[in-house]
C-alpha positions as CSV (number, residue, x, y, z in Angstrom):
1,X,-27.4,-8.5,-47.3
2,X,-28.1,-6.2,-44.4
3,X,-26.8,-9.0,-42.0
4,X,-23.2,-9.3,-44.0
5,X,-22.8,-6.1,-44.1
6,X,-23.4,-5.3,-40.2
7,X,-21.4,-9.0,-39.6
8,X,-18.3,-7.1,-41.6
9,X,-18.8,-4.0,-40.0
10,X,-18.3,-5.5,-36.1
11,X,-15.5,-7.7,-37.3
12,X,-13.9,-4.4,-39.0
13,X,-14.5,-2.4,-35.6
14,X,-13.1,-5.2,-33.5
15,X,-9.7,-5.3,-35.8
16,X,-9.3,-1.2,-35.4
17,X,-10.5,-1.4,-31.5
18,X,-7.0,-2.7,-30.6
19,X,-4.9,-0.4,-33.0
20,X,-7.2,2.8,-32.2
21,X,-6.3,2.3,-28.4
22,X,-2.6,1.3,-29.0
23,X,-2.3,4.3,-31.6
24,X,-4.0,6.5,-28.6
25,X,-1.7,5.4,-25.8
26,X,1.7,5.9,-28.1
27,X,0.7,9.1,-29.4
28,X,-1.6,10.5,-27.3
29,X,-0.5,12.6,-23.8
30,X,-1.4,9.9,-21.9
31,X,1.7,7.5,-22.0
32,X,4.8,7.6,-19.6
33,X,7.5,5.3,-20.7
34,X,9.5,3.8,-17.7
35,X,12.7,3.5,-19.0
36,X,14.7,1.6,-16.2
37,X,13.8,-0.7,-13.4
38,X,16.4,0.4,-11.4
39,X,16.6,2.5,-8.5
40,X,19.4,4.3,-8.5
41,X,19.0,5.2,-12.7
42,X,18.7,9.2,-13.5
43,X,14.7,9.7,-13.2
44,X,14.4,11.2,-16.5
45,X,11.7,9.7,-17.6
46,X,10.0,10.3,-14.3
47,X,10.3,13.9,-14.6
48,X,7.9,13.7,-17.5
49,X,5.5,12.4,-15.2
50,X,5.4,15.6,-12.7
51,X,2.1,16.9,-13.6
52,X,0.1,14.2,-12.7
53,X,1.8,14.1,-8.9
54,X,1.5,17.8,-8.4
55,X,-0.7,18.9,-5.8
56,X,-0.9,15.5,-4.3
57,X,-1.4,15.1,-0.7
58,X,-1.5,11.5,-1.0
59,X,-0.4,9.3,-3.5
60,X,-1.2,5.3,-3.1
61,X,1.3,2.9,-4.9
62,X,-0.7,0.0,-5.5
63,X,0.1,-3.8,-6.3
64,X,-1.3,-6.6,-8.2
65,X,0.9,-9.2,-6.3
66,X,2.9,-8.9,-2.8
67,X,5.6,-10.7,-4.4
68,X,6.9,-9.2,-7.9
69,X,10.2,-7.4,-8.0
70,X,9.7,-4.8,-10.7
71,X,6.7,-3.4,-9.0
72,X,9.0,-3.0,-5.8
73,X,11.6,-1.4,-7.9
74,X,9.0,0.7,-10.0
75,X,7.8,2.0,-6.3
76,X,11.2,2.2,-5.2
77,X,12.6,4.7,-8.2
78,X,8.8,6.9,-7.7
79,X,9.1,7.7,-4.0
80,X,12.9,8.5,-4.3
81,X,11.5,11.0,-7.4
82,X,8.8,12.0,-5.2
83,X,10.8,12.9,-2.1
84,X,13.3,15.0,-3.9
85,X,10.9,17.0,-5.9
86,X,7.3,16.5,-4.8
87,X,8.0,17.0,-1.0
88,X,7.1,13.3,0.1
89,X,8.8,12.6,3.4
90,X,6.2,10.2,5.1
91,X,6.8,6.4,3.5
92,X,3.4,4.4,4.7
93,X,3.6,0.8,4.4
94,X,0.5,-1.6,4.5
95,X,2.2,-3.1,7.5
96,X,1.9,-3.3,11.4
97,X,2.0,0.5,12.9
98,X,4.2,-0.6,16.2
99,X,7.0,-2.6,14.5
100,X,7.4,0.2,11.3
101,X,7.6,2.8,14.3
102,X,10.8,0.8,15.9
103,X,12.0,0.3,11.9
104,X,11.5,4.4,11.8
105,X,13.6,5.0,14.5
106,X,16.2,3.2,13.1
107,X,15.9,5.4,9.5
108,X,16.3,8.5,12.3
109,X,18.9,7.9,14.1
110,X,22.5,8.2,13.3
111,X,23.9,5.1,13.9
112,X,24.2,2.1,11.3
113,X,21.4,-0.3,10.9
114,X,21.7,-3.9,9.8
115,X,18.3,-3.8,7.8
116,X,17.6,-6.9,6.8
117,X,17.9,-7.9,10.7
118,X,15.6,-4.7,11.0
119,X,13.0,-6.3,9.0
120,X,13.1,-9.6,9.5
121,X,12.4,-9.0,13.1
122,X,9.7,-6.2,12.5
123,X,7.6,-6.5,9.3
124,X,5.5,-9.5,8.1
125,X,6.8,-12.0,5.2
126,X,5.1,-10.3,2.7
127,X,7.5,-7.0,3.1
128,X,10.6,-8.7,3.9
129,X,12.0,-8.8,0.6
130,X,15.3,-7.2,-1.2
131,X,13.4,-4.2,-2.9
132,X,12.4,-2.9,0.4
133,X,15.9,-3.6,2.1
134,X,17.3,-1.2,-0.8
135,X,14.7,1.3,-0.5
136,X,15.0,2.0,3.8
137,X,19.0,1.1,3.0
138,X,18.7,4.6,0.7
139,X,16.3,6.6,3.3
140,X,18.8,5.9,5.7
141,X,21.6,7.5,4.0
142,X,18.8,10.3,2.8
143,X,18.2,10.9,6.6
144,X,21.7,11.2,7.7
145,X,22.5,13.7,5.1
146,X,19.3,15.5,6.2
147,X,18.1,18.2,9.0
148,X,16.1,16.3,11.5
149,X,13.1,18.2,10.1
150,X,13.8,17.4,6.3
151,X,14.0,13.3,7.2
152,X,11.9,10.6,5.7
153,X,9.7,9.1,8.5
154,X,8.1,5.6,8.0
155,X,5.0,4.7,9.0
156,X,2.4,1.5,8.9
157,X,-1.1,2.1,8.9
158,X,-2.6,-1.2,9.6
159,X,-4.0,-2.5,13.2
160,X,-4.3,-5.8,12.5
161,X,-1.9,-6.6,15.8
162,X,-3.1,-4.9,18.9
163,X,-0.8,-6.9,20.8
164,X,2.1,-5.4,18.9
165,X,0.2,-1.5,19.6
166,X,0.2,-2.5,23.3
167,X,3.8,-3.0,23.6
168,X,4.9,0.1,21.4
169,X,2.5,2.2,24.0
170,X,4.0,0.1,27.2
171,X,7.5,1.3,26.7
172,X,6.3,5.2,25.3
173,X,3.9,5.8,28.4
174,X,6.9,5.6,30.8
175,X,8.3,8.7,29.7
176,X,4.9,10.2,31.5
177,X,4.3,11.1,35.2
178,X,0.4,10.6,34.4
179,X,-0.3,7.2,33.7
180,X,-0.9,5.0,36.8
181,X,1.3,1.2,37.3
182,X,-2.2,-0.2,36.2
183,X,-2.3,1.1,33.2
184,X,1.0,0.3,32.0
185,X,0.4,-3.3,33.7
186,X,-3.1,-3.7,31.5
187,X,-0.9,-3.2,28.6
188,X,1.8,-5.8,29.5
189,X,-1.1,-7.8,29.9
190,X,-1.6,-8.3,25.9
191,X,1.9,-7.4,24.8
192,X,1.7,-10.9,23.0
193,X,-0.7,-13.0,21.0
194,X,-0.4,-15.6,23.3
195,X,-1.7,-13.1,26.1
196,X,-4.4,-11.3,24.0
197,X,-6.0,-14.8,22.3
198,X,-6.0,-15.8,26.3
199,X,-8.0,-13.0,27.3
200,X,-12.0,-13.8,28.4
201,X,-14.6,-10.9,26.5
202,X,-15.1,-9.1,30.0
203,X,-11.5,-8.8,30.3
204,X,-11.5,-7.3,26.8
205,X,-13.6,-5.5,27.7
206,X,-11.7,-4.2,30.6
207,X,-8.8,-3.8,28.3
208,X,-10.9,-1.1,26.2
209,X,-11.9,0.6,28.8
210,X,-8.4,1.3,30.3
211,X,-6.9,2.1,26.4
212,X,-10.0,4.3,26.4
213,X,-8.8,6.0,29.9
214,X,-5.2,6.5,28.4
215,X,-6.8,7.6,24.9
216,X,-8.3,10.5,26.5
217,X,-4.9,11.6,29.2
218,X,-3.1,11.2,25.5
219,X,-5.2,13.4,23.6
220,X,-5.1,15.9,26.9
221,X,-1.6,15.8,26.1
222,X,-1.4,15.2,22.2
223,X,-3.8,18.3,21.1
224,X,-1.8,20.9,22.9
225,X,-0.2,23.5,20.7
226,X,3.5,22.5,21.8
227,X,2.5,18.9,21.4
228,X,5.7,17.0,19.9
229,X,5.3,14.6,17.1
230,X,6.1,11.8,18.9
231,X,3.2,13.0,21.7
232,X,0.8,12.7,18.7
233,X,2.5,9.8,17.4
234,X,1.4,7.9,21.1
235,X,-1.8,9.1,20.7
236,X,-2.3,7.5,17.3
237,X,-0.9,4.3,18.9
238,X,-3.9,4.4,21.5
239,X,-6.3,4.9,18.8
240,X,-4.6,2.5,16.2
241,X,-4.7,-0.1,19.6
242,X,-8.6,0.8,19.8
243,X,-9.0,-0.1,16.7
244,X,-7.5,-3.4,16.6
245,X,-9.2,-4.4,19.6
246,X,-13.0,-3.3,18.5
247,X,-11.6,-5.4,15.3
248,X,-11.1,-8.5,17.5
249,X,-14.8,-9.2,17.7
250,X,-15.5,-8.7,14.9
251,X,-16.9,-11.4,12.3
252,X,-16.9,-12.0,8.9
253,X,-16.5,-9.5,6.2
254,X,-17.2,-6.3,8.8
255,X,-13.5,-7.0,9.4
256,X,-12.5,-6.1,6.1
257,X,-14.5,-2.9,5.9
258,X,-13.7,-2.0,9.2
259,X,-9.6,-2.6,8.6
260,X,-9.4,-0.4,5.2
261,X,-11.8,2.7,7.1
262,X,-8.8,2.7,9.6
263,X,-5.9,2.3,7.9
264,X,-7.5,5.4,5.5
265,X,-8.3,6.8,8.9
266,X,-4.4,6.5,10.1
267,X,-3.4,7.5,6.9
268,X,-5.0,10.8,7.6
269,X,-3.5,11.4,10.9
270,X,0.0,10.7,9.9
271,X,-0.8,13.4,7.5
272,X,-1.5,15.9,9.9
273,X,1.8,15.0,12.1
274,X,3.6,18.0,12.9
275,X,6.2,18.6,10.1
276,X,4.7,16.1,7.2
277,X,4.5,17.5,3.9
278,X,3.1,15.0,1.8
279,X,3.1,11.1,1.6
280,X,2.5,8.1,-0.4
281,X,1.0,4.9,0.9
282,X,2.2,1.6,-0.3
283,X,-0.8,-1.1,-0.5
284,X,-2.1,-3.5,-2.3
285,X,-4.5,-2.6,-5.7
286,X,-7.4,-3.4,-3.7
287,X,-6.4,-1.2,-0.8
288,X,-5.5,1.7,-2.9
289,X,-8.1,1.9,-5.5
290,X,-10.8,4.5,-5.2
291,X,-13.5,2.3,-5.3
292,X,-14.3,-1.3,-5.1
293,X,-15.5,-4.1,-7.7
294,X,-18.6,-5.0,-5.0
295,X,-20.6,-2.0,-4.1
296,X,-20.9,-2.4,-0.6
297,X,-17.3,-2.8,-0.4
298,X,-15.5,0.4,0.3
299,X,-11.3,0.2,0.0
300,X,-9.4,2.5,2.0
301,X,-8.5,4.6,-1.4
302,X,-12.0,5.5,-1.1
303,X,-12.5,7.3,2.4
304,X,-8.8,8.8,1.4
305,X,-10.6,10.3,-1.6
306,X,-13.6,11.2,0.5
307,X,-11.5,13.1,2.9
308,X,-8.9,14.7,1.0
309,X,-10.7,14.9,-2.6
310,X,-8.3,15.1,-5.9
311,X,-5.2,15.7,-3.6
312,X,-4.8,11.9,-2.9
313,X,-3.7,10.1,-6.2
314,X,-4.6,6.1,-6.7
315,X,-1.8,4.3,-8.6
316,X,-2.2,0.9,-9.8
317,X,0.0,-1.8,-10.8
318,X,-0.8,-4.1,-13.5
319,X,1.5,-6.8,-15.0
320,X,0.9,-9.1,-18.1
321,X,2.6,-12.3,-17.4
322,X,5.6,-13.8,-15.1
323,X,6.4,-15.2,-11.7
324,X,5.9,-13.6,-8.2
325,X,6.3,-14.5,-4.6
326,X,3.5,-15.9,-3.1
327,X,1.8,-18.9,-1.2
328,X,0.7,-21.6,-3.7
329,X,-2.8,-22.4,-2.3
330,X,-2.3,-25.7,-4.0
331,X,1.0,-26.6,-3.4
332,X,0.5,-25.0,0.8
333,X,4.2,-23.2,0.5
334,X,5.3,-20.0,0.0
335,X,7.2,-20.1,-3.5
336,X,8.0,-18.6,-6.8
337,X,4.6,-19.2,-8.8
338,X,4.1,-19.0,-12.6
339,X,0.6,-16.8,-13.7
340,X,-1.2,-19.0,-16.2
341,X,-2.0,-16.7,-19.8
342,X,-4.4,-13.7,-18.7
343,X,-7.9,-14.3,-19.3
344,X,-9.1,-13.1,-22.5
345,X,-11.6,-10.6,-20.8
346,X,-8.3,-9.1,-18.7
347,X,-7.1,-5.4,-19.3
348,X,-3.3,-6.7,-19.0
349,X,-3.7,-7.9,-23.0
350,X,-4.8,-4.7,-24.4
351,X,-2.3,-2.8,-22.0
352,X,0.5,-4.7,-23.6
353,X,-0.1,-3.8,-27.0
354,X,1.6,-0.4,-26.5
355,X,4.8,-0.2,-27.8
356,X,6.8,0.6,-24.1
357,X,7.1,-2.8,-22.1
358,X,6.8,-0.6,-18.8
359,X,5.1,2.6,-18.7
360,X,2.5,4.8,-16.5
361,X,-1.3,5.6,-18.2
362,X,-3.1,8.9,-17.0
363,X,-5.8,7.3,-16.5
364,X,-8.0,10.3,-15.3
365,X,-7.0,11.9,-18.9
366,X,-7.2,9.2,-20.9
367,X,-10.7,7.9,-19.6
368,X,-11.9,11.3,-21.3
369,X,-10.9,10.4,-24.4
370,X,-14.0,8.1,-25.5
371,X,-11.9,5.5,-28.5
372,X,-10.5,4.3,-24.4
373,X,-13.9,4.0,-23.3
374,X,-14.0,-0.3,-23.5
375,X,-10.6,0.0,-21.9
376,X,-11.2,2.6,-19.1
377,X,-14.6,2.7,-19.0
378,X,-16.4,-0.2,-19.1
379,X,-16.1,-3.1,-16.5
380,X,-13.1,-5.4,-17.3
381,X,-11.1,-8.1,-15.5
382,X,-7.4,-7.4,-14.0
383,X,-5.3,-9.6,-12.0
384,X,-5.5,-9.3,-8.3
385,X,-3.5,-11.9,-6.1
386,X,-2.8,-11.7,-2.4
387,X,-1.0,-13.5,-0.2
388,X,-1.9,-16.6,-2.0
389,X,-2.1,-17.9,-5.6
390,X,-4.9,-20.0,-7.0
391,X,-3.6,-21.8,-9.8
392,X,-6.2,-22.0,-12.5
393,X,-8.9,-20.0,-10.6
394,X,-10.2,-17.2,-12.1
395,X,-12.3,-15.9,-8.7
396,X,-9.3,-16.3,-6.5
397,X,-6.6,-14.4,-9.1
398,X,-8.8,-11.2,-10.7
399,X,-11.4,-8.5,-10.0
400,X,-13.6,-7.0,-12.4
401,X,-14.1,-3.1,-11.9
402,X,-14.3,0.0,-14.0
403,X,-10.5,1.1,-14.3
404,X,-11.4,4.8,-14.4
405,X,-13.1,4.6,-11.0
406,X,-10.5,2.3,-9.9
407,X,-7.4,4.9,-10.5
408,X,-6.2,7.5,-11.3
409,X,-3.4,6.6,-12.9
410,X,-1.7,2.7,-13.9
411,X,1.5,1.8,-13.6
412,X,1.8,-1.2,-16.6
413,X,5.1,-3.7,-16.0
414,X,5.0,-6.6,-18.7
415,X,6.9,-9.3,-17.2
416,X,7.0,-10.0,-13.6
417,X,9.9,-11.7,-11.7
418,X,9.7,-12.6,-8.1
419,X,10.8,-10.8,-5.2
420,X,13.6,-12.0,-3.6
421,X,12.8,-12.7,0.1
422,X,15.2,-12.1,2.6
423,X,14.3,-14.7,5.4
424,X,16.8,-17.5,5.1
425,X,15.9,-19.0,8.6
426,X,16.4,-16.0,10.3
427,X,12.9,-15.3,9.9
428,X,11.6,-18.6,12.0
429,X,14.0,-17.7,14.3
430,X,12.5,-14.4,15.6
431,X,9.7,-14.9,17.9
C-alpha cells in the first residue's frame, strides 16, 4: 500500500512539475515576451527588459547555432535598444580583430559602404550572413547622424589569425618615426598564411621577439595620457598578434583555453579604450556562458565575470526545433540542416511550454525561486552546435551544464530558420 501510494505521488509530482514551472514563467516577474523578430519594430517589449541590462559593463549575446536567423535578428533589435538607452557603443564580434578593424573604419567614415562586399572580404563564413549586413547597414546610418565621439565602433576579439594582426600593424606602424624598416619588414614577413605556415620555429621565434620589441615602443607610446584611441587600438593589435602567435604552438585543447582567456582579455581592453561606454560581445553560448559544462574548462564568460563581477551580463540563446546554417558533418557541405526532436533530457522542451513562442527568462531571478530548481538548477542538456552539425549525435549537438551558472539571463526562440548567407561566389573569389 505504501508503495502505491509513493508510485501515485511521483507520477502526481511529475504531471504538476511541468504546469508549476510553466504557471511560474507566465505569471511570475521572470518572463519577457519578444514580440517581433524584426529589427526595425518599436522596442516596446524590450523596454520591459531594462532592469536586467542596467549597470551592465558587458553584456554577451550568445548562440546555440552560427547559423539561425531569428537569433541574428533577436541580437540585432537588443543592441539597437541597448545603444540608444543603455549607452552601448562598442559592437564585439567573435571574429578576427584586424579585418573588423578595416570593417570599423568603414562604419566611421562618411562615405557609402557596399557592406556585403565589406564582409565578404573581411569576416569568416560564419558572420557573412543578411542579419549582420542589416545590423552594420543601421550603425552606419547611426554613425553618420552621430558626433565622432557618440559613434558605434566595432570590434573582434579573437586572434585566431596572426597573419591577418601582422598586416593591420604593417600599414598602422608607418604613421610612426620610431619603428625601424626591420620591423615593418618582419611583419610583411607573415602578412599571409602562406608566409606564417612557411616559417621554421627559430624564425618564430625571431618573429616574437621583434612583436615583443614593438609591443613595448607601443605601449611607450599607447599609456601616455594624450594617447589616441587608435595609439591604444595599435597596441592591442601587438598584443592580440602575441597572442596568436604563442597560440601557434600550441597543441591540443590548451588552444581552446588559451583562445577564450584572450578574447575575455581583449574584451577587456576594448573596454578601457578612450571614449567606450559600455559594450556587448557577440559569441557563441559556449563562449559567453559564465562557466563551462567540463570543470577544467574555463569560457571566456568566465574571466569576463572574474574581472568585471555582476557588471558583465551572460545571455544565452536557446531554440526548440528548426533549420540553421551550418556544415553537415555528414553530408561535408555547408547547408541548411534540419535539428532532429530535442532529446528528452534537453531544457528547450520545458522552455517551450510557456505560453510566448519567443521571450527572455531572468534567469538570475528565477533560479531563486526553488519550483525552477530541476529547470535552473540542476544539470540539464541544451543544444550547442558549431560550425558543424552532427546529425543524430547527441555528443556532437548538446552540452549538459547547470543553466543558472551558465547565464544570467536566456533568450528562448521556438522555431529556427536559417541564416541567409551572403557569399554567392563572391566569397571564393576573395583571396
Amino acid at each position: 500500500m505504501k508503495r502505491r501510494i509513493t508510485f501515485s505521488f511521483i507520477l502526481l509530482a511529475c504531471s504538476i512539475a511541468p504546469k508549476l514551472i510553466q504557471a511560474q514563467i507566465e505569471t511570475g516577474n521572470y518572463c519577457y515576451p519578444i514580440n517581433s523578430l524584426v529589427p526595425e519594430d518599436n522596442d516596446d517589449d524590450l523596454q520591459a527588459m531594462s532592469p536586467i541590462f542596467t549597470d551592465k559593463k558587458l553584456i554577451g549575446l550568445g548562440e546555440a547555432t552560427h547559423g539561425t536567423a531569428e537569433f541574428n535578428t533577436v541580437r540585432d533589435r537588443l543592441i539597437r535598444y541597448l545603444a540608444k538607452n543603455h549607452q552601448v557603443n562598442a559592437v564585439i564580434f567573435e571574429a578576427d580583430f584586424a579585418s573588423t578593424a578595416t570593417m570599423n573604419k568603414h562604419l566611421c567614415n562618411n562615405s557609402i559602404t557596399q557592406f556585403d562586399t565589406a564582409i565578404i572580404y573581411n569576416w569568416s563564413l560564419a558572420h557573412i550572413n543578411y542579419g549582420n549586413l542589416a545590423l552594420l547597414s543601421w550603425i552606419k546610418s547611426y554613425n553618420l547622424k552621430a558626433k565622432p565621439s557618440e559613434q558605434i565602433r566595432l570590434y573582434g576579439c579573437d586572434m585566431q589569425w596572426p597573419e591577418s594582426v601582422a598586416n593591420y600593424l604593417q600599414h598602422g606602424l608607418k604613421s610612426f618615426d620610431c619603428f625601424t624598416d626591420e620591423e615593418i619588414s618582419t611583419l610583411r614577413s607573415i602578412n599571409t598564411a602562406d608566409k606564417l605556415r612557411s616559417k621554421s620555429k627559430k624564425e618564430l621565434e625571431k618573429i616574437e621577439q621583434t612583436n615583443d620589441a614593438i609591443g613595448q615602443k607601443l605601449d611607450s607610446i599607447g599609456n601616455l595620457p594624450q594617447a589616441t584611441r587608435a595609439e591604444k587600438e595599435l597596441l592591442l593589435g601587438s598584443k592580440v598578434l602575441k597572442q596568436g602567435l604563442e597560440r601557434w604552438h600550441m597543441k591540443g585543447v590548451r588552444r581552446y583555453f588559451y583562445r577564450d582567456e584572450s578574447m575575455a582579455q581583449n574584451c577587456k581592453t576594448i573596454l578601457d579604450l578612450p571614449g567606450i561606454k559600455n559594450g556587448i560581445v557577440w559569441a557563441h553560448n559556449a563562449h559567453i556562458a559564465n562557466a563551462s559544462d567540463q570543470s577544467e574548462i574555463k569560457p571566456m564568460g568566465a574571466h569576463l565575470k572574474q574581472m568585471l563581477g555582476n557588471s558583465y551580463l551572460a545571455v544565452g540563446f536557446e531554440f526548440l526545433d528548426g533549420t540553421f546554417m551550418a556544415t553537415n558533418a555528414a553530408e561535408r557541405k555547408r547547408m541548411a540542416c534540419e535539428v532532429e526532436p530535442a532529446d528528452a533530457k534537453c531544457v528547450d522542451i520545458k522552455l517551450a511550454e510557456c505560453k510566448y513562442e519567443n521571450y527572455l527568462l531572468d534567469v538570475k531571478s528565477a533560479s531563486k525561486d526553488k519550483s525552477f530548481d530541476d529547470l535552473l538548477n540542476k544539470k540539464v542538456w541544451s543544444r550547442q552546435i558549431g560550425s558543424k552539425f552532427f546529425p543524430g549525435e547527441v555528443n556532437g549537438n548538446y552540452r549538459k551544464h547547470v543553466v543558472s551558472k551558465s547565464y544570467d539571463a536566456l533568450v528562448f526562440i521556438e522555431h529556427s530558420t536559417p541564416a541567409r548567407f551572403v557569399y554567392s561566389g563572391k566569397y571564393k573569389q576573395r583571396k
